[in-house]
py3Dmol code that shows the C-alpha trace and the ligand (Angstrom):
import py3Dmol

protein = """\
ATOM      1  CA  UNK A   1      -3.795  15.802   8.874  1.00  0.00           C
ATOM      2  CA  UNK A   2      -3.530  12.632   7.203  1.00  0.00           C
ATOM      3  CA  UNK A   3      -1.618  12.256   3.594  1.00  0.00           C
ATOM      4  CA  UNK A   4      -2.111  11.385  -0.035  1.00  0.00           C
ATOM      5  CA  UNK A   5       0.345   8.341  -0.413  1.00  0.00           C
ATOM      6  CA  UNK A   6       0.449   7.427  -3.317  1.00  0.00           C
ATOM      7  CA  UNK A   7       2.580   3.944  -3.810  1.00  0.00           C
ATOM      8  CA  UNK A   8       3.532   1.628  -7.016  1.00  0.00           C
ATOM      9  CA  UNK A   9       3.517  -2.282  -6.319  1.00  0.00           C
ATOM     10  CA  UNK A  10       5.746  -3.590  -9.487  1.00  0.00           C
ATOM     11  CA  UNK A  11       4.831  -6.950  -8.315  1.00  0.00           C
ATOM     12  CA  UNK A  12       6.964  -9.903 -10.461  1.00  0.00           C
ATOM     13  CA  UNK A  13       7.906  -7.425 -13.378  1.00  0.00           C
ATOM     14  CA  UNK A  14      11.172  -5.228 -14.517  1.00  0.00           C
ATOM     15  CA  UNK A  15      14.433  -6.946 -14.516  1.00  0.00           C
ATOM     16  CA  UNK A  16      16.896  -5.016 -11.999  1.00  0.00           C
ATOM     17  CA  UNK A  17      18.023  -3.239 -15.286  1.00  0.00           C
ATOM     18  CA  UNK A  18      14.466  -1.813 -15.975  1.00  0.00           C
ATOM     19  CA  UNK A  19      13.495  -1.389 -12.581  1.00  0.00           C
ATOM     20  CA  UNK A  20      16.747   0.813 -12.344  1.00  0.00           C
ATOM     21  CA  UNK A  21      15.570   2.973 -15.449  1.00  0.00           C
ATOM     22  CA  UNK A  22      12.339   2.862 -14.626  1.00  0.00           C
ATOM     23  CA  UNK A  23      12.954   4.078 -10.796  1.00  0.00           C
ATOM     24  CA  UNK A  24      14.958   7.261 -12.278  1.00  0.00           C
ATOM     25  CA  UNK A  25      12.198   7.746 -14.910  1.00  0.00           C
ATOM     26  CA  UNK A  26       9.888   8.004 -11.704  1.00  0.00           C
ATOM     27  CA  UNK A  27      12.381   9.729  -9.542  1.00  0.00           C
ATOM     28  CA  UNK A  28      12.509  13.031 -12.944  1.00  0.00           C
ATOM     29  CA  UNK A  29       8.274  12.388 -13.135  1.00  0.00           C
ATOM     30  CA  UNK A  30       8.173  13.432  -9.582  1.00  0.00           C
ATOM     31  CA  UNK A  31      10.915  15.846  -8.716  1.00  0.00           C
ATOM     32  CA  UNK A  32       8.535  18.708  -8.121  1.00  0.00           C
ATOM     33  CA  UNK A  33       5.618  16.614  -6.014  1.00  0.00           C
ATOM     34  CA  UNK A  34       5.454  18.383  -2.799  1.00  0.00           C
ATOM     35  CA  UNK A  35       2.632  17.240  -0.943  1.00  0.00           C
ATOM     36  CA  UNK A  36       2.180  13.915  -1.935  1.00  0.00           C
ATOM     37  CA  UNK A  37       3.938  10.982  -0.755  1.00  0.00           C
ATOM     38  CA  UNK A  38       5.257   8.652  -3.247  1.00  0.00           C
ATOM     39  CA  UNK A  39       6.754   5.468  -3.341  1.00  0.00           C
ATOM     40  CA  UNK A  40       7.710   2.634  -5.184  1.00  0.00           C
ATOM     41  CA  UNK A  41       8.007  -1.196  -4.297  1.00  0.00           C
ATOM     42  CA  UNK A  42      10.037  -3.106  -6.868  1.00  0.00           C
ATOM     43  CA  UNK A  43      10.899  -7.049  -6.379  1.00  0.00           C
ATOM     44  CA  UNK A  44      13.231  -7.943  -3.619  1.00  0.00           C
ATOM     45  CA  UNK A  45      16.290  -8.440  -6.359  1.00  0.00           C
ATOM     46  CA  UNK A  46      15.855  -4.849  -7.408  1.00  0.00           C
ATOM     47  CA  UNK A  47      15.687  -3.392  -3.843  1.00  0.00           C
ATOM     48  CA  UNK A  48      19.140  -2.627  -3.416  1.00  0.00           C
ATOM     49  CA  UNK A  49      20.106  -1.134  -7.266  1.00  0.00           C
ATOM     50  CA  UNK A  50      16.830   0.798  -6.804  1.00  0.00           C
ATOM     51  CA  UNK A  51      17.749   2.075  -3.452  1.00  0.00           C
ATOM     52  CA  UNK A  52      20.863   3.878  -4.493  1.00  0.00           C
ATOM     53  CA  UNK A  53      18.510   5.639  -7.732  1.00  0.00           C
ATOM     54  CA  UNK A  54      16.014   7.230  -5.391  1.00  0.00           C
ATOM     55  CA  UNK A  55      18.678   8.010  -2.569  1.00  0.00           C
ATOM     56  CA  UNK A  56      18.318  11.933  -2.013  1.00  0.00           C
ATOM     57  CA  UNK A  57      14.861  12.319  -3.821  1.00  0.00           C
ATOM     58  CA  UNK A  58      11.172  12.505  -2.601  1.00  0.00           C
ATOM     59  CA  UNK A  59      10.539   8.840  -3.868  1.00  0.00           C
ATOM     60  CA  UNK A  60      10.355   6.410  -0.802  1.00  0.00           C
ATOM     61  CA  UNK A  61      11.503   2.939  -1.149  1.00  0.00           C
ATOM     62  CA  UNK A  62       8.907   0.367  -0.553  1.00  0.00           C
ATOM     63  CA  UNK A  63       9.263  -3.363  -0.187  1.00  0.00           C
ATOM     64  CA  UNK A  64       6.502  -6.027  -1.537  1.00  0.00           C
ATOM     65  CA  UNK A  65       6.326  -8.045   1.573  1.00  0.00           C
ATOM     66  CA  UNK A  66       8.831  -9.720   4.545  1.00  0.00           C
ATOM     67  CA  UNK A  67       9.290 -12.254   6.723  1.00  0.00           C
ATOM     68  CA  UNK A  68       8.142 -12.023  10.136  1.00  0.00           C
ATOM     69  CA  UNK A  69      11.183 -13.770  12.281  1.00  0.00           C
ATOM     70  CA  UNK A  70      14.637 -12.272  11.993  1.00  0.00           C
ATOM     71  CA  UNK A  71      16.861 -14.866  10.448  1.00  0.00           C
ATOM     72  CA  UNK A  72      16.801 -18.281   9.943  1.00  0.00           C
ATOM     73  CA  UNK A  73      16.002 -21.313   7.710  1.00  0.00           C
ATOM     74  CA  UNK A  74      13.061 -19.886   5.716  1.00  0.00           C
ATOM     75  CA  UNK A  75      14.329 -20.625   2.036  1.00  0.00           C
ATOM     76  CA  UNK A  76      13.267 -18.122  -0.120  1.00  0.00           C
ATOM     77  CA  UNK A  77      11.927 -15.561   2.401  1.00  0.00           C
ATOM     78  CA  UNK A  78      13.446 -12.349   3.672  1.00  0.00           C
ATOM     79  CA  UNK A  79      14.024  -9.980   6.851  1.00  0.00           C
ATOM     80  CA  UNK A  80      12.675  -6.797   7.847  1.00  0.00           C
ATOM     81  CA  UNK A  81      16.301  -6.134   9.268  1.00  0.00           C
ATOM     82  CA  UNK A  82      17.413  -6.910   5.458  1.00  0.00           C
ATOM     83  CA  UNK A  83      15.217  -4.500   4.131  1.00  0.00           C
ATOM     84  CA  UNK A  84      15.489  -1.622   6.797  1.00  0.00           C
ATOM     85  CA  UNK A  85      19.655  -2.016   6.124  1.00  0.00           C
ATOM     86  CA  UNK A  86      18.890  -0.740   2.683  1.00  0.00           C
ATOM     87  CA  UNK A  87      16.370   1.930   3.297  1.00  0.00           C
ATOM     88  CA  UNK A  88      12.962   0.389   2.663  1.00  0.00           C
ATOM     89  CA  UNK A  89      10.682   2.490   4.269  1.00  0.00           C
ATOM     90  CA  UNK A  90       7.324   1.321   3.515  1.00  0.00           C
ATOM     91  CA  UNK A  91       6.552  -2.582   2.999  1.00  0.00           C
ATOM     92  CA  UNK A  92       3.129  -3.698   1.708  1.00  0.00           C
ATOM     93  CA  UNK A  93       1.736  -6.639   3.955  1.00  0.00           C
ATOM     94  CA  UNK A  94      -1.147  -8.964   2.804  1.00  0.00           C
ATOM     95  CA  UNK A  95      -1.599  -8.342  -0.396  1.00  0.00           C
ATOM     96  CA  UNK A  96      -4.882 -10.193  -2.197  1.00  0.00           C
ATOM     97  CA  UNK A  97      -1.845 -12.441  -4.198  1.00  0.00           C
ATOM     98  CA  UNK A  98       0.013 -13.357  -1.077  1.00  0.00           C
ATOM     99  CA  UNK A  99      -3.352 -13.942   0.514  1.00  0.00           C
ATOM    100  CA  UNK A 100      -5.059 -16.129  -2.609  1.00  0.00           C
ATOM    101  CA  UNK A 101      -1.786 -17.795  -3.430  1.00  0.00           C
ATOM    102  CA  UNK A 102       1.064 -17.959  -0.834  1.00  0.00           C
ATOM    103  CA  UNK A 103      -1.103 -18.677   1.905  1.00  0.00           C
ATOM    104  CA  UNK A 104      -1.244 -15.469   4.183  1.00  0.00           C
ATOM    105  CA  UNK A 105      -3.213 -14.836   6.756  1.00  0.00           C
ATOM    106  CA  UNK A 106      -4.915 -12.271   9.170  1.00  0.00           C
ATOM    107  CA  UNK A 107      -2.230 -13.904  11.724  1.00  0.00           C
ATOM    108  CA  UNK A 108       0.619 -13.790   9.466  1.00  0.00           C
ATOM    109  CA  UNK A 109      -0.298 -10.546   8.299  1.00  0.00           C
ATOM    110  CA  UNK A 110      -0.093  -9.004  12.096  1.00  0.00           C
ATOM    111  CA  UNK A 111       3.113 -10.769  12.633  1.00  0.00           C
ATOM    112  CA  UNK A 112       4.696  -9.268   9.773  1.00  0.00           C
ATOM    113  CA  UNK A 113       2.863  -5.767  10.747  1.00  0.00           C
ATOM    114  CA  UNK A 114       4.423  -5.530  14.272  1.00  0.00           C
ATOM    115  CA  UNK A 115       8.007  -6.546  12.950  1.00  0.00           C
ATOM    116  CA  UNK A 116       7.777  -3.731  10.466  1.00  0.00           C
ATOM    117  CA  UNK A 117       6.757  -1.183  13.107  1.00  0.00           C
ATOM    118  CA  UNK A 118       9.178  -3.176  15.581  1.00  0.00           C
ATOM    119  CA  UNK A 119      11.754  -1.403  12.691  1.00  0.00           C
ATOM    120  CA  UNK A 120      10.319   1.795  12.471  1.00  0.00           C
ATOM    121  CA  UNK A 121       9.244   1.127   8.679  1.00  0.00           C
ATOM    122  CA  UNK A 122       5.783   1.758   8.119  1.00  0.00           C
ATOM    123  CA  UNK A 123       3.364  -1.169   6.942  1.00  0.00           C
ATOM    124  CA  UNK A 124       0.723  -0.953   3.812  1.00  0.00           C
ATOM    125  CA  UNK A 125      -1.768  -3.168   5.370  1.00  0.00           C
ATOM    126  CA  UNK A 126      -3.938  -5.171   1.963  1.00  0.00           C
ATOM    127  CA  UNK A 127      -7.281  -5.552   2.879  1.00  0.00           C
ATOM    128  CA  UNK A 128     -10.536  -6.170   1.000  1.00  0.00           C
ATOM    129  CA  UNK A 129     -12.953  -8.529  -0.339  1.00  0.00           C
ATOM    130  CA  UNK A 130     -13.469 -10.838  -3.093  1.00  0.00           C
ATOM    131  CA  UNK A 131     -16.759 -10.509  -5.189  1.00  0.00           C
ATOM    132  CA  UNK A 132     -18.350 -13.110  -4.009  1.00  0.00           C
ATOM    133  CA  UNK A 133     -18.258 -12.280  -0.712  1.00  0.00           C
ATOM    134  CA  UNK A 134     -19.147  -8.998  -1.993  1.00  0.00           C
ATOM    135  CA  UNK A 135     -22.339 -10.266  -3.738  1.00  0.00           C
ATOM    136  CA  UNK A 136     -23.034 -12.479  -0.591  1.00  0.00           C
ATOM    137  CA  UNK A 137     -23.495  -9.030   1.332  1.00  0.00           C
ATOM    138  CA  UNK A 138     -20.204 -10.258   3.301  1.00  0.00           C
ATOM    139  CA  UNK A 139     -18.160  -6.699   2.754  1.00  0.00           C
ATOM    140  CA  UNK A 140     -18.371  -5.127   6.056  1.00  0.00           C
ATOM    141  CA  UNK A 141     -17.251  -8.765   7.914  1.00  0.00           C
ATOM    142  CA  UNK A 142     -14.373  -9.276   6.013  1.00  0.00           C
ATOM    143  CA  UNK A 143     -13.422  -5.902   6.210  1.00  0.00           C
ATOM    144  CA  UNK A 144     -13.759  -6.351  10.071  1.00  0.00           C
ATOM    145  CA  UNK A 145     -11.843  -9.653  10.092  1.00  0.00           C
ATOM    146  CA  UNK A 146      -9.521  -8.207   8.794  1.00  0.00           C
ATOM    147  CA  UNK A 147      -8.813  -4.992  10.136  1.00  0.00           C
ATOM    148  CA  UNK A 148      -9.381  -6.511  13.708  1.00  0.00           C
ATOM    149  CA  UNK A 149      -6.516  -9.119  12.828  1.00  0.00           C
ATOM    150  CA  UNK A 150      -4.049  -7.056  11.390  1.00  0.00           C
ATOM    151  CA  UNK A 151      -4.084  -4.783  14.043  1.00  0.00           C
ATOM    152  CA  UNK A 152      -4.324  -7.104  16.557  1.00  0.00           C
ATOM    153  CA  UNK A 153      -2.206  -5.641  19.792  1.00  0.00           C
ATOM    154  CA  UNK A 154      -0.681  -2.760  18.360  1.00  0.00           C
ATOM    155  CA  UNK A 155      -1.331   1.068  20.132  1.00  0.00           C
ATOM    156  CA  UNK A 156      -2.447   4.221  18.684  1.00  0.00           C
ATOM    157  CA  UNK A 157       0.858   5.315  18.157  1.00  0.00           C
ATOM    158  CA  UNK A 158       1.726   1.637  16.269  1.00  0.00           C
ATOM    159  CA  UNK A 159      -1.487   2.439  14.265  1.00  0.00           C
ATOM    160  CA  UNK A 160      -0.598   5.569  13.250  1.00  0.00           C
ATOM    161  CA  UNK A 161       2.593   4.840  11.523  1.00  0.00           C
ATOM    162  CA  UNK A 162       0.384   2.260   9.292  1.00  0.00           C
ATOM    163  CA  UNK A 163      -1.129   2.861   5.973  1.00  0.00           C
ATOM    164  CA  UNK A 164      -4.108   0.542   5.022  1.00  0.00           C
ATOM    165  CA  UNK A 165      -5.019   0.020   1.289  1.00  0.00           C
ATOM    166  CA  UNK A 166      -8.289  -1.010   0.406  1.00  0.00           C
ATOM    167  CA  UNK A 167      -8.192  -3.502  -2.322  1.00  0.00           C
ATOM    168  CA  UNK A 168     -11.046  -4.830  -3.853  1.00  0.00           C
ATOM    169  CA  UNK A 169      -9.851  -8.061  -4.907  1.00  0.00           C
ATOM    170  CA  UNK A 170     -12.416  -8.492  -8.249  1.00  0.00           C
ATOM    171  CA  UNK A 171     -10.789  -4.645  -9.192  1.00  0.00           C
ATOM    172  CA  UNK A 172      -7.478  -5.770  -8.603  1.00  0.00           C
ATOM    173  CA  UNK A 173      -5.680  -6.290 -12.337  1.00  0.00           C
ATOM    174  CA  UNK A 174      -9.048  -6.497 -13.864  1.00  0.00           C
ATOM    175  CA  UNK A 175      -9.803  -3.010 -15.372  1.00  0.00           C
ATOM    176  CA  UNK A 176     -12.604  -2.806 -13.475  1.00  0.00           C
ATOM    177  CA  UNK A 177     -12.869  -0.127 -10.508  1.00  0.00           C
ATOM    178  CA  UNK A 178     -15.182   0.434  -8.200  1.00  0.00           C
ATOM    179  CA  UNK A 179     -17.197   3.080  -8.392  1.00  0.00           C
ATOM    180  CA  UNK A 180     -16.504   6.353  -6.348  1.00  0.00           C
ATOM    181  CA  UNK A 181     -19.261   5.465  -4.356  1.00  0.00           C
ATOM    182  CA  UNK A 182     -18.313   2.365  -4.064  1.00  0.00           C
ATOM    183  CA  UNK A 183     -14.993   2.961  -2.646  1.00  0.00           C
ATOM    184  CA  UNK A 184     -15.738   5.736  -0.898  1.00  0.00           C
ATOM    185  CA  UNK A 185     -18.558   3.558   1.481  1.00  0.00           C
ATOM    186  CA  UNK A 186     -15.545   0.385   1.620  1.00  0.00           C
ATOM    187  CA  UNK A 187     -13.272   3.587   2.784  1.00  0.00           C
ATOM    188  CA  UNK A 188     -15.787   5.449   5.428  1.00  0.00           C
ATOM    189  CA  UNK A 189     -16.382   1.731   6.891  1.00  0.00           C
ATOM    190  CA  UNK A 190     -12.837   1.197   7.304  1.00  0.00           C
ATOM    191  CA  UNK A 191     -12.337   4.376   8.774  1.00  0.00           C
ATOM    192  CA  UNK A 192     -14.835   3.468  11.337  1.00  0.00           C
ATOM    193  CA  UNK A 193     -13.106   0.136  12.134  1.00  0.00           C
ATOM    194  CA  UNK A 194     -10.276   1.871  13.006  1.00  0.00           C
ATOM    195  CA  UNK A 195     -12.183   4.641  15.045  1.00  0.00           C
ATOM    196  CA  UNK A 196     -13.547   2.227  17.170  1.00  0.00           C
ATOM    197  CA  UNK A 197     -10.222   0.385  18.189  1.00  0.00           C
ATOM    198  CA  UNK A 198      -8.127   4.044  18.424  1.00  0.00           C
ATOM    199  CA  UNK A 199     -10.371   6.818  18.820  1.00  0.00           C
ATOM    200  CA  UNK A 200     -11.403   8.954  15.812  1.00  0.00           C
ATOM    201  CA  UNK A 201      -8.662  10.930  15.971  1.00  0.00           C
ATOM    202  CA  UNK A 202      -6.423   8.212  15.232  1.00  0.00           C
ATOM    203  CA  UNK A 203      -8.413   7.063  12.705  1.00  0.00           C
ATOM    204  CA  UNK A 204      -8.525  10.177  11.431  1.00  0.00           C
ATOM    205  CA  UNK A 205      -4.683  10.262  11.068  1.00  0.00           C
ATOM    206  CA  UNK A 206      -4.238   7.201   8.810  1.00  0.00           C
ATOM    207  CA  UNK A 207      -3.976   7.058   5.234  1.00  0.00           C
ATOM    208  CA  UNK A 208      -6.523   4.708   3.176  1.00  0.00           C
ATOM    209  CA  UNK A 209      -5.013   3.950   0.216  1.00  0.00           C
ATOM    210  CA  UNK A 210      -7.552   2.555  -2.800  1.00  0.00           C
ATOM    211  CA  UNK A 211      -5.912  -0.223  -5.075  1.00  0.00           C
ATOM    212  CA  UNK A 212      -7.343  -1.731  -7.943  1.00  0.00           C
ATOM    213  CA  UNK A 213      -7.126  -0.693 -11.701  1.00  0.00           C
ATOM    214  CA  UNK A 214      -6.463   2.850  -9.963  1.00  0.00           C
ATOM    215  CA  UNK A 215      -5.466   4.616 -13.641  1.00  0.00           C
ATOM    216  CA  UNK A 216      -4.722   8.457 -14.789  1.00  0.00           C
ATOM    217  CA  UNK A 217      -8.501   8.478 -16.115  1.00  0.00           C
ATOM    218  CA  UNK A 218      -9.891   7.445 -13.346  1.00  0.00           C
ATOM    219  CA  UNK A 219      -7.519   8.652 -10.188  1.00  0.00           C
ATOM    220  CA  UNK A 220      -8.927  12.151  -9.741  1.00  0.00           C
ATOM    221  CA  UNK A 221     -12.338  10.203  -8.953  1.00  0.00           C
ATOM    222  CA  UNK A 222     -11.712   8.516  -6.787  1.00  0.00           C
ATOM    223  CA  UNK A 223      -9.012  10.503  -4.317  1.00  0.00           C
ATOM    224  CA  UNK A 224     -11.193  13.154  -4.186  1.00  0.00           C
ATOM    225  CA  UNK A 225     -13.552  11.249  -1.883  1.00  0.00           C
ATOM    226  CA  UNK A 226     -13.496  12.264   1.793  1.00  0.00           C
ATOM    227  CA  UNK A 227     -11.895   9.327   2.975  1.00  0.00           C
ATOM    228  CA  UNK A 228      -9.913   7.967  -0.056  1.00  0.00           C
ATOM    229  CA  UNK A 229      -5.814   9.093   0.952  1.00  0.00           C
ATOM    230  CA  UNK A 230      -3.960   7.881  -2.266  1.00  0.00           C
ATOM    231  CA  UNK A 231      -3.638   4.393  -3.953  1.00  0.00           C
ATOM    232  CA  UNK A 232      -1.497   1.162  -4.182  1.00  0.00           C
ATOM    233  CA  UNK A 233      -1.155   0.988  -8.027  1.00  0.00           C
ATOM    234  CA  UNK A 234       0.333  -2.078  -9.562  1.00  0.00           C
ATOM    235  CA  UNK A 235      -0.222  -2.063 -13.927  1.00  0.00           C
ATOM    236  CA  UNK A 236      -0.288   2.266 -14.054  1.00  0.00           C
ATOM    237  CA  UNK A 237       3.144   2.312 -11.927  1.00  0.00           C
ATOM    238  CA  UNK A 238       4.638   0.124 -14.869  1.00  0.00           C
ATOM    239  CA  UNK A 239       5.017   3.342 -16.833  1.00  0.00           C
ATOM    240  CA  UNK A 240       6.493   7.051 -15.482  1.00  0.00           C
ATOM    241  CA  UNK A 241       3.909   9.247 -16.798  1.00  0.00           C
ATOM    242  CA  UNK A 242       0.692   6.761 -15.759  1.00  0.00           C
ATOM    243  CA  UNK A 243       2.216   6.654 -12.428  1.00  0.00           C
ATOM    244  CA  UNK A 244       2.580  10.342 -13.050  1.00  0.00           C
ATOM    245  CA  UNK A 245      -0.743  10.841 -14.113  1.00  0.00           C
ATOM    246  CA  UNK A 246      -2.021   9.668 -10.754  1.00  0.00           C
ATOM    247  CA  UNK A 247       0.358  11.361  -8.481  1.00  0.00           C
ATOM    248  CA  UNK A 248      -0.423  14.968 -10.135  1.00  0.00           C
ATOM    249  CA  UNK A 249      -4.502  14.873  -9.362  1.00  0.00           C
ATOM    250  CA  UNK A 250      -3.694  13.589  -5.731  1.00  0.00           C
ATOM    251  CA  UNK A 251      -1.156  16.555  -5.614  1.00  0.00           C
ATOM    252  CA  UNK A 252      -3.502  18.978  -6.841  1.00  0.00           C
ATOM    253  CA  UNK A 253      -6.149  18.164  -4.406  1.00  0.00           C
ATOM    254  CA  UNK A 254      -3.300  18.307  -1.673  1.00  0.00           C
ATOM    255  CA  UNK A 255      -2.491  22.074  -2.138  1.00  0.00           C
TER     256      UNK A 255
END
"""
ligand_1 = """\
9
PGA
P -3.716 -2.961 -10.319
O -3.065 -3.593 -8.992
O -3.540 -1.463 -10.204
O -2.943 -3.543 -11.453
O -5.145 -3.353 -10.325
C -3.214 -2.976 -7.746
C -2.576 -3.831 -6.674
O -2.657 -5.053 -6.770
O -1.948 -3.319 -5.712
"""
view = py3Dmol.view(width=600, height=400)
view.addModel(protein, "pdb")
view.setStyle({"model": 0}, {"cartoon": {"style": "trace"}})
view.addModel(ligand_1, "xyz")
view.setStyle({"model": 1}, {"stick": {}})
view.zoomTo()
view.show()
C-alpha cells in the first residue's frame, strides 16, 4: 500500500550553517517516525553539508529541482548525476515558482521526470491550479494537462517510483488551505488521471502529496482523507517541531 511522505521544500532560505542545524534538529524530531516517510529538500549549496547530517537516519535527502541534460553549458543549473553522487533521493519537479517564474513547463517538467527515474531517484511531480483557473471552473483540465504531460512516456513501473503533490497554487505561501473537501476532490481526480493511464492499481500505489499552507493545526485534516498520502510543506518545515507537528498526525494515522 501506498505511503504517507511527508517532505519539507526550504525553498531560498537557511544559510548552509542553519540548514546544517536545522537538518539535525529534524533528524532528533524524527528519530522514532516509523511509518512515515520523511524528507527534506534544502537549496542546492546546502545539499552536500546536509547530506552527511542525515547520513544513517530515516530522513531522506531531497533536492528542489535539476537539470534535465547531463553536463554542459547551462550556467547556473545542475545534474541529476550531481545530485544522485551525494545521495539525493527524492527531487521535487515543477514546482508552482519554477512554473510562474523560471519558465517551466509540462515538457520540461517530463524531461526532468524521466532523468530522475533514468537515476533511480524518485520525482515529486508539482501540479495544480491557480485560482483563477479555479474560479473559471478550469481545475480538472489543468490537472489533466498536467498530469498527461508529466507523465508523458513513462511505464507503470516509472510511475510508481513517482510521488505527485497537489499544490494549489492560491494556498501555496498564503495561509490559506483548501478545505478537506476541497483537497480531497483535487486528490480523488488526480487519482483517477493516473488510473486511467496505469490501471488502478498503479494508481493506487502512488503517493499524493497536498502542499499549500499544510500546518500542525491543520495537517491531521487533511491526511486523513482517503486519497491525501502526506504533504510538500515549505513555511512549517522552517521549524523542527512544525515540521514535527505534521509528521506525528500522518504517523499516527499510519499505524
Ligand atoms: P507552503 O509551501 O507550505 O509555505 O504553503 C508549500 C510549497 O510550496 O511546497
Amino acid at each position: 500500500m501506498r505511503k504517507i511522505v511527508i517532505a519539507g521544500n526550504w525553498k531560498m532560505n537557511k544559510t548552509v550553517a542553519e540548514s546544517v542545524k536545522l537538518a539535525g534538529e529534524v533528524v532528533a524530531a524524527a528519530r522514532d517516525i516509523k511509518h512515515v516517510v520523511v524528507a527534506i529538500a534544502p537549496t542546492h549549496l546546502a545539499l552536500a553539508k546536509v547530506a552527511e547530517v542525515v547520513k544513517g537516519s530515516n530522513v531522506k535527502l531531497a533536492a528542489q529541482d535539476v537539470h534535465w541534460e547531463n553536463q554542459g553549458a547551462f550556467t547556473g543549473k545542475v545534474s541529476a548525476d550531481m545530485l544522485k553522487e551525494i545521495g539525493v533521493e527524492y527531487v521535487i519537479i515543477g514546482h508552482s515558482e519554477q512554473r510562474s517564474y523560471f519558465g517551466e513547463t509540462d515538457e520540461t517538467v517530463n524531461k526532468k521526470v524521466r532523468k530522475v527515474l533514468s537515476l533511480a531517484m524518485k520525482p515529486i511531480v508539482c501540479i495544480g491550479e491557480t485560482l483563477t483557473e479555479r474560479k473559471e471552473g478550469r481545475l480538472e483540465s489543468v490537472l489533466t494537462t498536467q498530469v498527461n504531460g508529466a507523465y508523458a512516456g513513462l511505464s507503470a513501473d516509472d510511475a510508481l517510483s513517482t510521488v505527485i503533490a497537489y499544490e494549489p497554487v492560491w494556498a501555496i505561501g498564503t495561509g490559506v488551505t483548501a478545505s478537506d473537501d476541497e483537497a480531497q476532490e483535487a486528490h480523488a481526480f488526480v487519482r483517477g488521471l493516473l488510473a486511467k493511464l496505469y490501471g488502478d492499481s498503479v494508481a493506487q500505489s502512488i503517493s499524493i502529496q497536498y502542499g499549500g499552507s499544510m500546518k500542525p493545526e491543520n495537517a491531521a485534516g487533511l491526511l486523513a482523507q482517503k486519497d491525501i498520502d502526506g504533504g510538500l510543506i515549505g513555511g512549517a518545515a522552517l521549524k523542527a517541531d512544525s515540521f514535527l507537528g505534521i509528521i506525528a498526525p500522518g504517523e499516527a494515522l499510519s499505524k
